[in-house]
Structure formats: C-alpha cells, structure tokens
PyMOL Python script that loads the backbone (N, CA, C, O; Angstrom):
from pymol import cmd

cmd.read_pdbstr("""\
ATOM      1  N   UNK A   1     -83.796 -29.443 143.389  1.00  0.00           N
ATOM      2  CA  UNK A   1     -83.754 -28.042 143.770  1.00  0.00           C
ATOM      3  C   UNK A   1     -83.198 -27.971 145.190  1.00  0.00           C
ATOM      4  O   UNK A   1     -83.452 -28.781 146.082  1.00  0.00           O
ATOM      5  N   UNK A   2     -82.473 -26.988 145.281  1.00  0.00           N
ATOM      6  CA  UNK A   2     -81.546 -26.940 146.789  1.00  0.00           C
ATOM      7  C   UNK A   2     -82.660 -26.115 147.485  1.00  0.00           C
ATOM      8  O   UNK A   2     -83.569 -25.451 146.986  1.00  0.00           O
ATOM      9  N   UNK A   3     -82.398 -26.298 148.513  1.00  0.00           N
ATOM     10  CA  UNK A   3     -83.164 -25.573 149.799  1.00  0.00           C
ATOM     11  C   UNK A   3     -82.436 -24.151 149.811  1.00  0.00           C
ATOM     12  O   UNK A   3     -82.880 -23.364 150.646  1.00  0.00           O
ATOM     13  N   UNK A   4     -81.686 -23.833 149.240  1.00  0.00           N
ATOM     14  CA  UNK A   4     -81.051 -22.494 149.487  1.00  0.00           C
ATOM     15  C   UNK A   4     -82.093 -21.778 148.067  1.00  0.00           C
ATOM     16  O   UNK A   4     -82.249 -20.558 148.119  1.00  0.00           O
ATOM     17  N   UNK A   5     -82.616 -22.375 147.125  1.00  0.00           N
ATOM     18  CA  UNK A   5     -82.487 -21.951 145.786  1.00  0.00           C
ATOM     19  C   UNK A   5     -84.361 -21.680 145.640  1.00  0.00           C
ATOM     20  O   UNK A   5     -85.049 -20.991 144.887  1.00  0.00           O
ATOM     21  N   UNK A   6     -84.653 -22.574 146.727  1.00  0.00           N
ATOM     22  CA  UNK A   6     -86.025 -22.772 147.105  1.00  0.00           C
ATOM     23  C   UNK A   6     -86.561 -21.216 147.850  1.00  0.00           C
ATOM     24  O   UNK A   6     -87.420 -20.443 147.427  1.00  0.00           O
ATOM     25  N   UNK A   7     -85.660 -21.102 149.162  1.00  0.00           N
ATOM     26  CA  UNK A   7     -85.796 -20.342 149.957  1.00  0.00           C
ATOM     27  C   UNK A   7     -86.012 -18.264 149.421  1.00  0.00           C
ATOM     28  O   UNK A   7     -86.814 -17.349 149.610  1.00  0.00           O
ATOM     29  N   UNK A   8     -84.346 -18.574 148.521  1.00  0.00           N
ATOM     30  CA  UNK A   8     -84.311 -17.543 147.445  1.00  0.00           C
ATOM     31  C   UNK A   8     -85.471 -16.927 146.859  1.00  0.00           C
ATOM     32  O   UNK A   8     -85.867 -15.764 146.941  1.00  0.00           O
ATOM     33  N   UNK A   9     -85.997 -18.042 146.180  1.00  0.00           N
ATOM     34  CA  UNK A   9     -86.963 -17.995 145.015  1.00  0.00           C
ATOM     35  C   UNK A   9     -88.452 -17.189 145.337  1.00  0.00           C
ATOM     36  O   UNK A   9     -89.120 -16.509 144.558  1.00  0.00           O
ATOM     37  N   UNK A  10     -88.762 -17.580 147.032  1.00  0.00           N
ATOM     38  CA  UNK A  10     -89.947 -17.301 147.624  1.00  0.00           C
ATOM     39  C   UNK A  10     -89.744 -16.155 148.308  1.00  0.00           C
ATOM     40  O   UNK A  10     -90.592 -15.294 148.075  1.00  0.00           O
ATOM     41  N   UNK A  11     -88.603 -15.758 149.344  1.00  0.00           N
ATOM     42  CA  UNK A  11     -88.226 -14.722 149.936  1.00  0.00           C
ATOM     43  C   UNK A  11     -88.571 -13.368 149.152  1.00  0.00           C
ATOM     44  O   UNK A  11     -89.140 -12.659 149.982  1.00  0.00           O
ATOM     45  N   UNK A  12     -88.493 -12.738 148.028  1.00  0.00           N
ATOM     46  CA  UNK A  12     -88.969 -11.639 147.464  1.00  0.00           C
ATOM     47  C   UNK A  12     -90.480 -11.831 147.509  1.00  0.00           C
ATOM     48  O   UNK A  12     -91.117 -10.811 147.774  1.00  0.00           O
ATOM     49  N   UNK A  13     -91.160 -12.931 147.301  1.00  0.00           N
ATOM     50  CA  UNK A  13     -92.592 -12.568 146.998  1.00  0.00           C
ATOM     51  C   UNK A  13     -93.153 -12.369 148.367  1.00  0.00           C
ATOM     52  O   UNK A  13     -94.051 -11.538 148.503  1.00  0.00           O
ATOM     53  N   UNK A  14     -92.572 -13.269 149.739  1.00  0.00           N
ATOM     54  CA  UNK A  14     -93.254 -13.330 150.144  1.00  0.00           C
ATOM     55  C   UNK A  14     -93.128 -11.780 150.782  1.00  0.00           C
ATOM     56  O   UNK A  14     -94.168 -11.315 151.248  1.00  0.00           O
ATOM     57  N   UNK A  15     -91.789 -10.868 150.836  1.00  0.00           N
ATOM     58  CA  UNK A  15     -91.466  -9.621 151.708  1.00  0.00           C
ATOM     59  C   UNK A  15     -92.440  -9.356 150.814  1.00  0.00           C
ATOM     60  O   UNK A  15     -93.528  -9.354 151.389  1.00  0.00           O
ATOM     61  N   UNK A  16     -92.544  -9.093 149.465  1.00  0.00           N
ATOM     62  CA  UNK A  16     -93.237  -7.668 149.373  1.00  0.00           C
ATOM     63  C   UNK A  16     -95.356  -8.162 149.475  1.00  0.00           C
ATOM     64  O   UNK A  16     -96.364  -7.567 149.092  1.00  0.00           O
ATOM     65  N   UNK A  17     -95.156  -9.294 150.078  1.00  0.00           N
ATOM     66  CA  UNK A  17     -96.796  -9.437 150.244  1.00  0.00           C
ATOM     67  C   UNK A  17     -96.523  -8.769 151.413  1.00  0.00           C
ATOM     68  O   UNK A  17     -96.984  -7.628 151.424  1.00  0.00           O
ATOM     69  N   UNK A  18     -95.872  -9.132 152.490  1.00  0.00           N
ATOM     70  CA  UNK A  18     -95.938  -8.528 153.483  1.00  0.00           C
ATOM     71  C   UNK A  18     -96.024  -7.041 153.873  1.00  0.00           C
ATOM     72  O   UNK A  18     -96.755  -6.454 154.671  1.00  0.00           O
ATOM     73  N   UNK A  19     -94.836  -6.531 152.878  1.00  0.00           N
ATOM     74  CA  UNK A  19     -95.061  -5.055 152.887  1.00  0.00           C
ATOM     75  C   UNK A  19     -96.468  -4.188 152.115  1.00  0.00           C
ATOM     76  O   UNK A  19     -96.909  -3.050 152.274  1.00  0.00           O
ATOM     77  N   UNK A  20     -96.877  -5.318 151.249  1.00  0.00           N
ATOM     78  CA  UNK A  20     -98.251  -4.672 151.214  1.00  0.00           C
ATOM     79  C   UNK A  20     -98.947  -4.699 151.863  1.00  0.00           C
ATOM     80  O   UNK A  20     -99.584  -3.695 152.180  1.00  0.00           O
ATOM     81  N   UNK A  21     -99.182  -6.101 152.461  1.00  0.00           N
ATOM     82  CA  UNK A  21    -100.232  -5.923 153.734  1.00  0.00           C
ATOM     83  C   UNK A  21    -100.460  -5.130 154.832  1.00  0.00           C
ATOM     84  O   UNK A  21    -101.512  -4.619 155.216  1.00  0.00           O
ATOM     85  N   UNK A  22     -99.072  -5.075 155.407  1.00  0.00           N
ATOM     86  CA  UNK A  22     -98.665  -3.842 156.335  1.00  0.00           C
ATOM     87  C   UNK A  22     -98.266  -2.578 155.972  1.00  0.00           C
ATOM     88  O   UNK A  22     -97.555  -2.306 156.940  1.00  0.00           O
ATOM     89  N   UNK A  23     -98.227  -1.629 155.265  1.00  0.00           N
ATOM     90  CA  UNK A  23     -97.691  -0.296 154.449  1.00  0.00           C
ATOM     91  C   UNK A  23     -98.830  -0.027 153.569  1.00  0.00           C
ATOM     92  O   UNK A  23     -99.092   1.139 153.271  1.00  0.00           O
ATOM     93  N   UNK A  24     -99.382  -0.799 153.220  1.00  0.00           N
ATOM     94  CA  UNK A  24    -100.034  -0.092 151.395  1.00  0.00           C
ATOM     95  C   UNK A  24    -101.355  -0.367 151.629  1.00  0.00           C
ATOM     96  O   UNK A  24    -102.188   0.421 151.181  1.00  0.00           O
ATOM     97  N   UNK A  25    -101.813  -1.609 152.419  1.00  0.00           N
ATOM     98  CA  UNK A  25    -103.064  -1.582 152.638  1.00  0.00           C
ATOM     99  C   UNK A  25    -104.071  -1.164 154.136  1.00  0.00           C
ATOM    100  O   UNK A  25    -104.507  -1.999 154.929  1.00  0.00           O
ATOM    101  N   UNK A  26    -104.247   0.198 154.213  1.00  0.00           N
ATOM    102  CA  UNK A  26    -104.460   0.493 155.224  1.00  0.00           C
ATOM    103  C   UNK A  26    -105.884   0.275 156.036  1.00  0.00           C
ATOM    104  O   UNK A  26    -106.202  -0.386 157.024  1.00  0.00           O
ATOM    105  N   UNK A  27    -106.687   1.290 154.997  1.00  0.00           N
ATOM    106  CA  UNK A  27    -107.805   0.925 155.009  1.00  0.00           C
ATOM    107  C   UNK A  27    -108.906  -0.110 155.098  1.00  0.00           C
ATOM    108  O   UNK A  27    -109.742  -0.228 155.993  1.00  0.00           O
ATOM    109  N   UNK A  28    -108.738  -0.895 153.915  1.00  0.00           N
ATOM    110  CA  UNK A  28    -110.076  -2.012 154.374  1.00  0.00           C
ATOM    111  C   UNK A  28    -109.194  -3.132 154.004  1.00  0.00           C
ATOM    112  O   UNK A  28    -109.221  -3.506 152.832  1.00  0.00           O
ATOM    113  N   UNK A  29    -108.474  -3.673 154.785  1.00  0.00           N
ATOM    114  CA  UNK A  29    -107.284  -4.556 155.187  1.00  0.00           C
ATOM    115  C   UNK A  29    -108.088  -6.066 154.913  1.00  0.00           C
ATOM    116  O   UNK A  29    -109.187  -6.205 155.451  1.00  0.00           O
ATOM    117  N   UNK A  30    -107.536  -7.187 154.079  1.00  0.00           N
ATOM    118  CA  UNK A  30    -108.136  -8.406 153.904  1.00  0.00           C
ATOM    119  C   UNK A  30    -107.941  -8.957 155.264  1.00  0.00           C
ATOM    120  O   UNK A  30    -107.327  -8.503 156.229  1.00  0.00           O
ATOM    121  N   UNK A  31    -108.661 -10.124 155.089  1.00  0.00           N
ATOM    122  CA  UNK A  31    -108.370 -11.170 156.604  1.00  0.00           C
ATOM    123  C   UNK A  31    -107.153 -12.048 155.998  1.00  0.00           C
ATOM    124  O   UNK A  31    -106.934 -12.633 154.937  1.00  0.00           O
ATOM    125  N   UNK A  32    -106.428 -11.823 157.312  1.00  0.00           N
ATOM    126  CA  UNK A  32    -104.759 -12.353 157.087  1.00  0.00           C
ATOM    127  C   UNK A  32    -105.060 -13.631 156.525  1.00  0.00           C
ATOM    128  O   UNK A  32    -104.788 -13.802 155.337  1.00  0.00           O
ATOM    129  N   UNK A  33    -105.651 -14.688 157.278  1.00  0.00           N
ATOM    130  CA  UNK A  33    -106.133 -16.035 156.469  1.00  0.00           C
ATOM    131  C   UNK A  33    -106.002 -16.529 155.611  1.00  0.00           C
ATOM    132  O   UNK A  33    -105.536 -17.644 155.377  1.00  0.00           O
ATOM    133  N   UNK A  34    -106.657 -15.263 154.583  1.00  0.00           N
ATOM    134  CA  UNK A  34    -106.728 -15.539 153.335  1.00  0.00           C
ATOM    135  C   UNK A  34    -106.020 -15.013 152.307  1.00  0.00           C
ATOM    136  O   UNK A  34    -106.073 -15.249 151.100  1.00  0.00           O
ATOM    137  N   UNK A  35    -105.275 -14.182 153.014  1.00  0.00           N
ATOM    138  CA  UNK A  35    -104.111 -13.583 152.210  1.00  0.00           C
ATOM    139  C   UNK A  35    -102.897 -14.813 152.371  1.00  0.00           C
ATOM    140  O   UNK A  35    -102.255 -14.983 151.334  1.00  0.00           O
ATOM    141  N   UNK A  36    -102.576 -15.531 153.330  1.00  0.00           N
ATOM    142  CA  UNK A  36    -101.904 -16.378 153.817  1.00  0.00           C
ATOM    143  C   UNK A  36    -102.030 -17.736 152.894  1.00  0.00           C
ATOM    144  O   UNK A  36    -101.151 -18.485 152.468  1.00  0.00           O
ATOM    145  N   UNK A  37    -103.689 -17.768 152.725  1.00  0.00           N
ATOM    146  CA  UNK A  37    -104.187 -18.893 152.203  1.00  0.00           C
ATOM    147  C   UNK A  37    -103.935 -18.884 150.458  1.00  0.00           C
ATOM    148  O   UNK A  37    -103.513 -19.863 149.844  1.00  0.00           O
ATOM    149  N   UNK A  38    -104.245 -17.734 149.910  1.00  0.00           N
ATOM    150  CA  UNK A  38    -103.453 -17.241 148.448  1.00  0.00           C
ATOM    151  C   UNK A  38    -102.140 -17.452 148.534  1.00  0.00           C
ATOM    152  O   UNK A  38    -101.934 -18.392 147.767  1.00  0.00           O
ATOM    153  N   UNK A  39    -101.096 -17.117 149.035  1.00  0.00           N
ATOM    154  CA  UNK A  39     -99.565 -16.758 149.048  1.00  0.00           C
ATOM    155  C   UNK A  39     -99.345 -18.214 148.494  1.00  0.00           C
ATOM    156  O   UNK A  39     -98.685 -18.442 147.481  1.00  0.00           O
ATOM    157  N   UNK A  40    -100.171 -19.500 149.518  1.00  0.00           N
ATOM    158  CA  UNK A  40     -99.449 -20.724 149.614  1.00  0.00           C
ATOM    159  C   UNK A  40    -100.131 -21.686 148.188  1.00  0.00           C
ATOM    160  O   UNK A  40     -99.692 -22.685 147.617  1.00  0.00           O
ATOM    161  N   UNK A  41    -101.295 -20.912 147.977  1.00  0.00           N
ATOM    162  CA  UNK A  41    -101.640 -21.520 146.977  1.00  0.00           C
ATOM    163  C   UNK A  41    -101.243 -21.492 145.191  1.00  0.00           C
ATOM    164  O   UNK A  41    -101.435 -22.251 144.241  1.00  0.00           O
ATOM    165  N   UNK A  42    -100.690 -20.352 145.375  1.00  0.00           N
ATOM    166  CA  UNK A  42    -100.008 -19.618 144.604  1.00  0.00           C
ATOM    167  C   UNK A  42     -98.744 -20.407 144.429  1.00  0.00           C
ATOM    168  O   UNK A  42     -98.221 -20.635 143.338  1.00  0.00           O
ATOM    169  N   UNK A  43     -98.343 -20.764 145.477  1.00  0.00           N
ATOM    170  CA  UNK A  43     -96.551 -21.412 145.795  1.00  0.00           C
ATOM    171  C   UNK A  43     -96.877 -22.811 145.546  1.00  0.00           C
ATOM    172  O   UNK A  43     -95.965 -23.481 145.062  1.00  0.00           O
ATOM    173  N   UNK A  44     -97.952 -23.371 145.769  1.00  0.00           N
ATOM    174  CA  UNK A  44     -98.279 -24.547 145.605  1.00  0.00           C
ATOM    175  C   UNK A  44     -98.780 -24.904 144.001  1.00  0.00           C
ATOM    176  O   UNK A  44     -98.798 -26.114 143.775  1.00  0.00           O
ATOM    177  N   UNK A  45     -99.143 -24.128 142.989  1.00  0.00           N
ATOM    178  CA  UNK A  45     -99.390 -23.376 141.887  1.00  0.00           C
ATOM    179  C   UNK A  45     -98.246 -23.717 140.965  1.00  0.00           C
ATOM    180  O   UNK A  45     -98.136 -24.493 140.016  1.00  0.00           O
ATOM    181  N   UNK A  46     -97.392 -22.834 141.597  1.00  0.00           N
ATOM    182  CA  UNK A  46     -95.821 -22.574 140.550  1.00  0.00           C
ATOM    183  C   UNK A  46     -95.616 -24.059 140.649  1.00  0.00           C
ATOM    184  O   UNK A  46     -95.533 -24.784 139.657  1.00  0.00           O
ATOM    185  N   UNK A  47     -95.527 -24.543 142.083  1.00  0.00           N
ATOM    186  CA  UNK A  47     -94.714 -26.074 141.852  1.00  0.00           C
ATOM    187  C   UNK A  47     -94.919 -26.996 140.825  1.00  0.00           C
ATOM    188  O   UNK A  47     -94.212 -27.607 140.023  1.00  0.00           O
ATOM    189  N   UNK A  48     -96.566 -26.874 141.204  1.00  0.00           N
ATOM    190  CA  UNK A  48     -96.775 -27.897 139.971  1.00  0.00           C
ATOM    191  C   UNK A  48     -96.787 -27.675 138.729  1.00  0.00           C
ATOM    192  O   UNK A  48     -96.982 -28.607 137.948  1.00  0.00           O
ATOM    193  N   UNK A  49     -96.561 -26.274 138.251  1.00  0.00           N
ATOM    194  CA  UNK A  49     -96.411 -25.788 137.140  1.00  0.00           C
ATOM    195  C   UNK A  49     -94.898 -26.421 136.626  1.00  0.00           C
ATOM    196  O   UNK A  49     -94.715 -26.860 135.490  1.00  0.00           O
ATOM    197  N   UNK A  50     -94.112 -26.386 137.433  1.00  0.00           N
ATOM    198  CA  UNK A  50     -92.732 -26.468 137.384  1.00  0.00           C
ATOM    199  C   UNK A  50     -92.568 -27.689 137.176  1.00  0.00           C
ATOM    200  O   UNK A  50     -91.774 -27.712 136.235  1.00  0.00           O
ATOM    201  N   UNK A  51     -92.906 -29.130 137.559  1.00  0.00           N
ATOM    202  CA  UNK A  51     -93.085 -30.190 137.406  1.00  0.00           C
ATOM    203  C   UNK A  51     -93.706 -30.962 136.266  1.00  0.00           C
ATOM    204  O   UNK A  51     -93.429 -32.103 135.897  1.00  0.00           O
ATOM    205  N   UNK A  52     -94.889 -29.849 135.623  1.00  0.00           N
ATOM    206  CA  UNK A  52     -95.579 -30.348 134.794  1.00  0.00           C
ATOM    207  C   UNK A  52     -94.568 -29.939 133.204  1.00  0.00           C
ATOM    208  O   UNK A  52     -94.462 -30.614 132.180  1.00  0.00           O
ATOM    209  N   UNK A  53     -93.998 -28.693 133.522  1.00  0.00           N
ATOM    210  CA  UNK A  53     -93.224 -28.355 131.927  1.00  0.00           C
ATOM    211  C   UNK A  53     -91.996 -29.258 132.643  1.00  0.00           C
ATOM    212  O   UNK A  53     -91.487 -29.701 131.613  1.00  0.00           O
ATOM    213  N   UNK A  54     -91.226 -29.793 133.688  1.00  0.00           N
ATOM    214  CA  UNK A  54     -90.343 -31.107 133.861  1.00  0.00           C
ATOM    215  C   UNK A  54     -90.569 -32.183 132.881  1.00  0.00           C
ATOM    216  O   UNK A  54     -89.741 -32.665 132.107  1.00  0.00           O
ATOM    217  N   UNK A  55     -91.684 -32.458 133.013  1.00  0.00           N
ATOM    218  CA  UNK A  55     -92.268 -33.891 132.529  1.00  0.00           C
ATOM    219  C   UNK A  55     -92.532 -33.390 131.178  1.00  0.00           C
ATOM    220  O   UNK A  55     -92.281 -34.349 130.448  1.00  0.00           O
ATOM    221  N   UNK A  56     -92.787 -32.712 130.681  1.00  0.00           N
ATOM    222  CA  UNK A  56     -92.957 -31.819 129.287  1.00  0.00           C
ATOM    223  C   UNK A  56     -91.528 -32.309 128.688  1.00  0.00           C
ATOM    224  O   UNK A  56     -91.374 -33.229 127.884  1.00  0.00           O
ATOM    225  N   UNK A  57     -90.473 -31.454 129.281  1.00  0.00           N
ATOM    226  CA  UNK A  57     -89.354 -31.319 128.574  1.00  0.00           C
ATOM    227  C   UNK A  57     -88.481 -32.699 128.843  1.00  0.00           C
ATOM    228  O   UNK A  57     -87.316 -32.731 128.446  1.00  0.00           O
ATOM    229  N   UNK A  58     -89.128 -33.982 129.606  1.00  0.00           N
ATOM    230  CA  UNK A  58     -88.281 -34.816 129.423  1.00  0.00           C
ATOM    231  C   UNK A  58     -89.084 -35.648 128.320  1.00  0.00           C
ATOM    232  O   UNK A  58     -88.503 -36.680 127.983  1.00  0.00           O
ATOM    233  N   UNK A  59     -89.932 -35.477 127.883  1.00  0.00           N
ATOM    234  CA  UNK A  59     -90.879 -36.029 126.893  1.00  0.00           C
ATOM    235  C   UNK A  59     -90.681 -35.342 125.546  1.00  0.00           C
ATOM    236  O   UNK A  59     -91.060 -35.773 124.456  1.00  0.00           O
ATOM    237  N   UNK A  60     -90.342 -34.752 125.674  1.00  0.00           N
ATOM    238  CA  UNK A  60     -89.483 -33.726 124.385  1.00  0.00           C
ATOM    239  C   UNK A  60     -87.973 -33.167 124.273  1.00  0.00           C
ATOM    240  O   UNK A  60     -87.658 -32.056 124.700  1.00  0.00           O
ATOM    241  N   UNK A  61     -87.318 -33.816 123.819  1.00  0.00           N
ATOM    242  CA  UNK A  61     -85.681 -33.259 124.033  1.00  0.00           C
ATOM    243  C   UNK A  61     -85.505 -32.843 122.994  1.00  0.00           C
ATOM    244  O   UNK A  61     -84.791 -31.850 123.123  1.00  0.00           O
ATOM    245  N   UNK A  62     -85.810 -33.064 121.673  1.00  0.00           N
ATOM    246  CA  UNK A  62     -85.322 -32.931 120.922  1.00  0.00           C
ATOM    247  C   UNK A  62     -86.011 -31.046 120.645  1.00  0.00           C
ATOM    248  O   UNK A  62     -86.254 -30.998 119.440  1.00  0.00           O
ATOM    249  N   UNK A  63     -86.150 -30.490 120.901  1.00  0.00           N
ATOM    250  CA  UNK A  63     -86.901 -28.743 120.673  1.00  0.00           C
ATOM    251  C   UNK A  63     -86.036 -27.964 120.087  1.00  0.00           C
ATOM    252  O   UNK A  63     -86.196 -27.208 119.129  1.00  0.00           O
ATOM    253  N   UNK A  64     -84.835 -28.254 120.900  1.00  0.00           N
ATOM    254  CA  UNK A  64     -83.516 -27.238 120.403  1.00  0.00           C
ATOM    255  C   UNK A  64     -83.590 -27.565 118.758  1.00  0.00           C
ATOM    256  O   UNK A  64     -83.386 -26.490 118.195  1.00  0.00           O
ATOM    257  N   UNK A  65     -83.745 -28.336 118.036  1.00  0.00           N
ATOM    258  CA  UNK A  65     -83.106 -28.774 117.004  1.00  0.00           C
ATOM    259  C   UNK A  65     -83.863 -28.064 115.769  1.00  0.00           C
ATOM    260  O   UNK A  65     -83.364 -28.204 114.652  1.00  0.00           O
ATOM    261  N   UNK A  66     -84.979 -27.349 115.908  1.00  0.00           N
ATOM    262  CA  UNK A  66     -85.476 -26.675 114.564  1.00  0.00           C
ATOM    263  C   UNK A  66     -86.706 -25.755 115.738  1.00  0.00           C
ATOM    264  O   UNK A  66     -87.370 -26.089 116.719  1.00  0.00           O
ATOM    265  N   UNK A  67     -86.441 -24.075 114.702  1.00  0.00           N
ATOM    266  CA  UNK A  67     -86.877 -23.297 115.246  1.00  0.00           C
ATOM    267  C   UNK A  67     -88.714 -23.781 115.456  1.00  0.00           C
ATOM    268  O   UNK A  67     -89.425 -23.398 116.384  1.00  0.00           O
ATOM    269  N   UNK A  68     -89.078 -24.560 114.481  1.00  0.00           N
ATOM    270  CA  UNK A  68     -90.716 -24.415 114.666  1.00  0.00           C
ATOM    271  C   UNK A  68     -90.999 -25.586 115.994  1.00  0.00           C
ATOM    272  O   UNK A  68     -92.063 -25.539 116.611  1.00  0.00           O
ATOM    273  N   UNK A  69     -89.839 -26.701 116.367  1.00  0.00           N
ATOM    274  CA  UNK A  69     -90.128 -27.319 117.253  1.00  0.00           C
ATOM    275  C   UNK A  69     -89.773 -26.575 118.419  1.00  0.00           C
ATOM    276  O   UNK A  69     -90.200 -27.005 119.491  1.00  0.00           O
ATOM    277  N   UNK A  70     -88.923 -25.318 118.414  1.00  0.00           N
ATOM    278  CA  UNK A  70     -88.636 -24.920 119.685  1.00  0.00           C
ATOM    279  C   UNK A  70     -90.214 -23.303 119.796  1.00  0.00           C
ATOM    280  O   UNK A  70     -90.523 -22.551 120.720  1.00  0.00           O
ATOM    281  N   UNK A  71     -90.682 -23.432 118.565  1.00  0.00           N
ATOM    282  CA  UNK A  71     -91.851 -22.262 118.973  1.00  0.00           C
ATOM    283  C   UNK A  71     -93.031 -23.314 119.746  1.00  0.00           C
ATOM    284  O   UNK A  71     -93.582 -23.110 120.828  1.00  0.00           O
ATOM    285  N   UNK A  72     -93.186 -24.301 118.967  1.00  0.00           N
ATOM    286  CA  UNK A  72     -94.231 -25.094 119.723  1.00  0.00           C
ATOM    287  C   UNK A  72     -93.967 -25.401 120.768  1.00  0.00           C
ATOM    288  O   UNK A  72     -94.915 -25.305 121.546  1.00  0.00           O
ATOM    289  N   UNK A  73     -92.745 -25.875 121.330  1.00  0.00           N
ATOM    290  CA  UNK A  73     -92.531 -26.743 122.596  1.00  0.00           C
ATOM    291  C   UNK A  73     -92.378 -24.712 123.893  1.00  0.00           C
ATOM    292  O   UNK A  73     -92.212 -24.749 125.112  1.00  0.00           O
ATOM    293  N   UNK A  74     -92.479 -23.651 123.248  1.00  0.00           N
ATOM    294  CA  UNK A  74     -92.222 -22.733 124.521  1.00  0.00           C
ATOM    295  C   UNK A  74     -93.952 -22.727 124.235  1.00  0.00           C
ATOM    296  O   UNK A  74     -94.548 -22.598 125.305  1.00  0.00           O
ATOM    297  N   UNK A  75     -94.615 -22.805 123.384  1.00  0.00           N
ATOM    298  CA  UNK A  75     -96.310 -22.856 123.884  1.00  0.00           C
ATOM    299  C   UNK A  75     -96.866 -23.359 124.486  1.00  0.00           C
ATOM    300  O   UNK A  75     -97.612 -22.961 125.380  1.00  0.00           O
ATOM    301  N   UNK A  76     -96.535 -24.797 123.987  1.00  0.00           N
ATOM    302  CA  UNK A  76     -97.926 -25.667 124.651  1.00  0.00           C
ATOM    303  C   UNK A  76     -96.636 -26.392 125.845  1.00  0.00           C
ATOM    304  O   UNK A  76     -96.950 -27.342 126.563  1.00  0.00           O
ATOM    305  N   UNK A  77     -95.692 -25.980 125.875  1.00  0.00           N
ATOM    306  CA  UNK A  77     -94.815 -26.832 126.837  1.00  0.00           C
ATOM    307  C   UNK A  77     -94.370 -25.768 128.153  1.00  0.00           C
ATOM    308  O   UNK A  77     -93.882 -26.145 129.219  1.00  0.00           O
ATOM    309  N   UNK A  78     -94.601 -24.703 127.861  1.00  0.00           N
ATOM    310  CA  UNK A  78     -94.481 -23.854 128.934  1.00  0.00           C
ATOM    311  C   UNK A  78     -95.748 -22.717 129.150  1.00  0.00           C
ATOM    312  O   UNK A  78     -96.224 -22.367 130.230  1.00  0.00           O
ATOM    313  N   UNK A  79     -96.044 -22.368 128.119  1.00  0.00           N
ATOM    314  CA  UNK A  79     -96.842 -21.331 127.952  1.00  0.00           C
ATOM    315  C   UNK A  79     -98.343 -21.859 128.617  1.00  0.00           C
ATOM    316  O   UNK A  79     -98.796 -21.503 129.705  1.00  0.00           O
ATOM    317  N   UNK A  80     -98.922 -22.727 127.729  1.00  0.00           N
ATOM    318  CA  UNK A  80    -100.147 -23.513 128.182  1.00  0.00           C
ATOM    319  C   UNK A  80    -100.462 -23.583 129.781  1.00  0.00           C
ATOM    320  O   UNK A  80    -101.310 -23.001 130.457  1.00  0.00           O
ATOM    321  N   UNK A  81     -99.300 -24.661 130.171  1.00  0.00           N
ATOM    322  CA  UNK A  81     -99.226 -25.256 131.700  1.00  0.00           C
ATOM    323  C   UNK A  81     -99.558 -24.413 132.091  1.00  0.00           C
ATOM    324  O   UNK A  81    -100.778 -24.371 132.255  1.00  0.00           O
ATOM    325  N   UNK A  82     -98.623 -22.997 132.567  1.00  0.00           N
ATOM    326  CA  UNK A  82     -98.757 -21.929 133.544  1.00  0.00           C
ATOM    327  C   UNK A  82    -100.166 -20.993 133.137  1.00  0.00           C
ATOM    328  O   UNK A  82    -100.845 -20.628 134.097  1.00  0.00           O
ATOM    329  N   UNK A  83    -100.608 -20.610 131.800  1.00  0.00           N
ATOM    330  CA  UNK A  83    -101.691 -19.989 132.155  1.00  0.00           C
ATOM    331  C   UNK A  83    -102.582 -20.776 132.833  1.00  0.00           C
ATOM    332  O   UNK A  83    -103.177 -20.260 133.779  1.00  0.00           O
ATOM    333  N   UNK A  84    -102.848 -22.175 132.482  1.00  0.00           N
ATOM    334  CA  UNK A  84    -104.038 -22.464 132.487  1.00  0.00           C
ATOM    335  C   UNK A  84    -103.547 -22.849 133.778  1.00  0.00           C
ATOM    336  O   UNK A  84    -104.273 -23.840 133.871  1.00  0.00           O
ATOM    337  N   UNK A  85    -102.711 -22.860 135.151  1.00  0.00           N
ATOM    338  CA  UNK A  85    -102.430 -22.938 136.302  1.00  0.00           C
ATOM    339  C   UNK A  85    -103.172 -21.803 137.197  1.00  0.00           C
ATOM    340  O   UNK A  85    -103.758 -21.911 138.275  1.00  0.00           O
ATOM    341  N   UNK A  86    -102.900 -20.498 136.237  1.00  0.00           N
ATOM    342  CA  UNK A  86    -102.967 -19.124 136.571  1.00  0.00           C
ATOM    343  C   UNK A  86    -104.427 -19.050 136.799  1.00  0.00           C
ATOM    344  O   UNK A  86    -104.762 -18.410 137.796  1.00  0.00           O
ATOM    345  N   UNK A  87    -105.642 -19.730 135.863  1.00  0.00           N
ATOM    346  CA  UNK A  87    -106.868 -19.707 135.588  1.00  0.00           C
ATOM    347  C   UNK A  87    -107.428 -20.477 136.892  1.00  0.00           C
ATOM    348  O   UNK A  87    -108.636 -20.673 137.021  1.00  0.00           O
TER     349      UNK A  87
END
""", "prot")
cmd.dss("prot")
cmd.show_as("cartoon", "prot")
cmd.util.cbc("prot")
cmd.orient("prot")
C-alpha cells in the first residue's frame, strides 16, 4: 500500500471526526483522549481486518471459479473478519 493511498484512505474519516467534534458536538463534548483513542483504534481495526481477508484470499484463489465458492469466500472471507473486528 502506497503512502499516498494510505493517507487518502484516512483523510475523510479523520476531517469529518473532526468536524463533529468541533461543529456538531456542542454541548456535552467527549474528552478529546478518547475520541482520539477510538479514531486510532478503529484505524488500527481496519488494518488488521485488511490483512486478515489478505491471508484469506491468498489461501483461497480459486473463489472466482463457481458462484457458491465465490458466496462463501465474500462470507466467511470478508464478511466474518470485519464484523467480528467491529464487535
């Protein structure tokens, strides 16, 4: 992954945390900390999500080749990882 593609990828989430924090949440405002401390954990989250369906899909190549191997391999090969990341 390029550092340009990296940078990309995070730049939208992280403006509009920001603009919530500052614009939308006025009132009973979290402690930056831990809003800071979510953002990265979150980013730290996707990665390994991203790594884990890597190692998925080099352990499975063959998916393309019949529709019921390509329904299973978007479940338990993408689908799975990330919820249970999300949890």
């Amino acid at each position: 992954m390029s550092d340009l593609a990296l940078v990309v990828s995070i730049l939208p989430a992280l403006i509009i945390a920001v603009l919530v924090y500052v614009y939308v949440d006025k009132y009973e405002k979290e402690p930056t900390g831990q809003v800071v401390l979510t953002f990265f954990i979150g980013v730290g989250l996707s990665l390994l999500a991203y790594f884990i369906e890597e190692f998925i899909h080099t352990h499975h190549p063959d998916y393309g080749s019949n529709i019921l191997l390509t329904f299973a391999y978007s479940f338990y090969g993408v689908s799975v990882p990330e919820e249970l990341l999300k949890l």
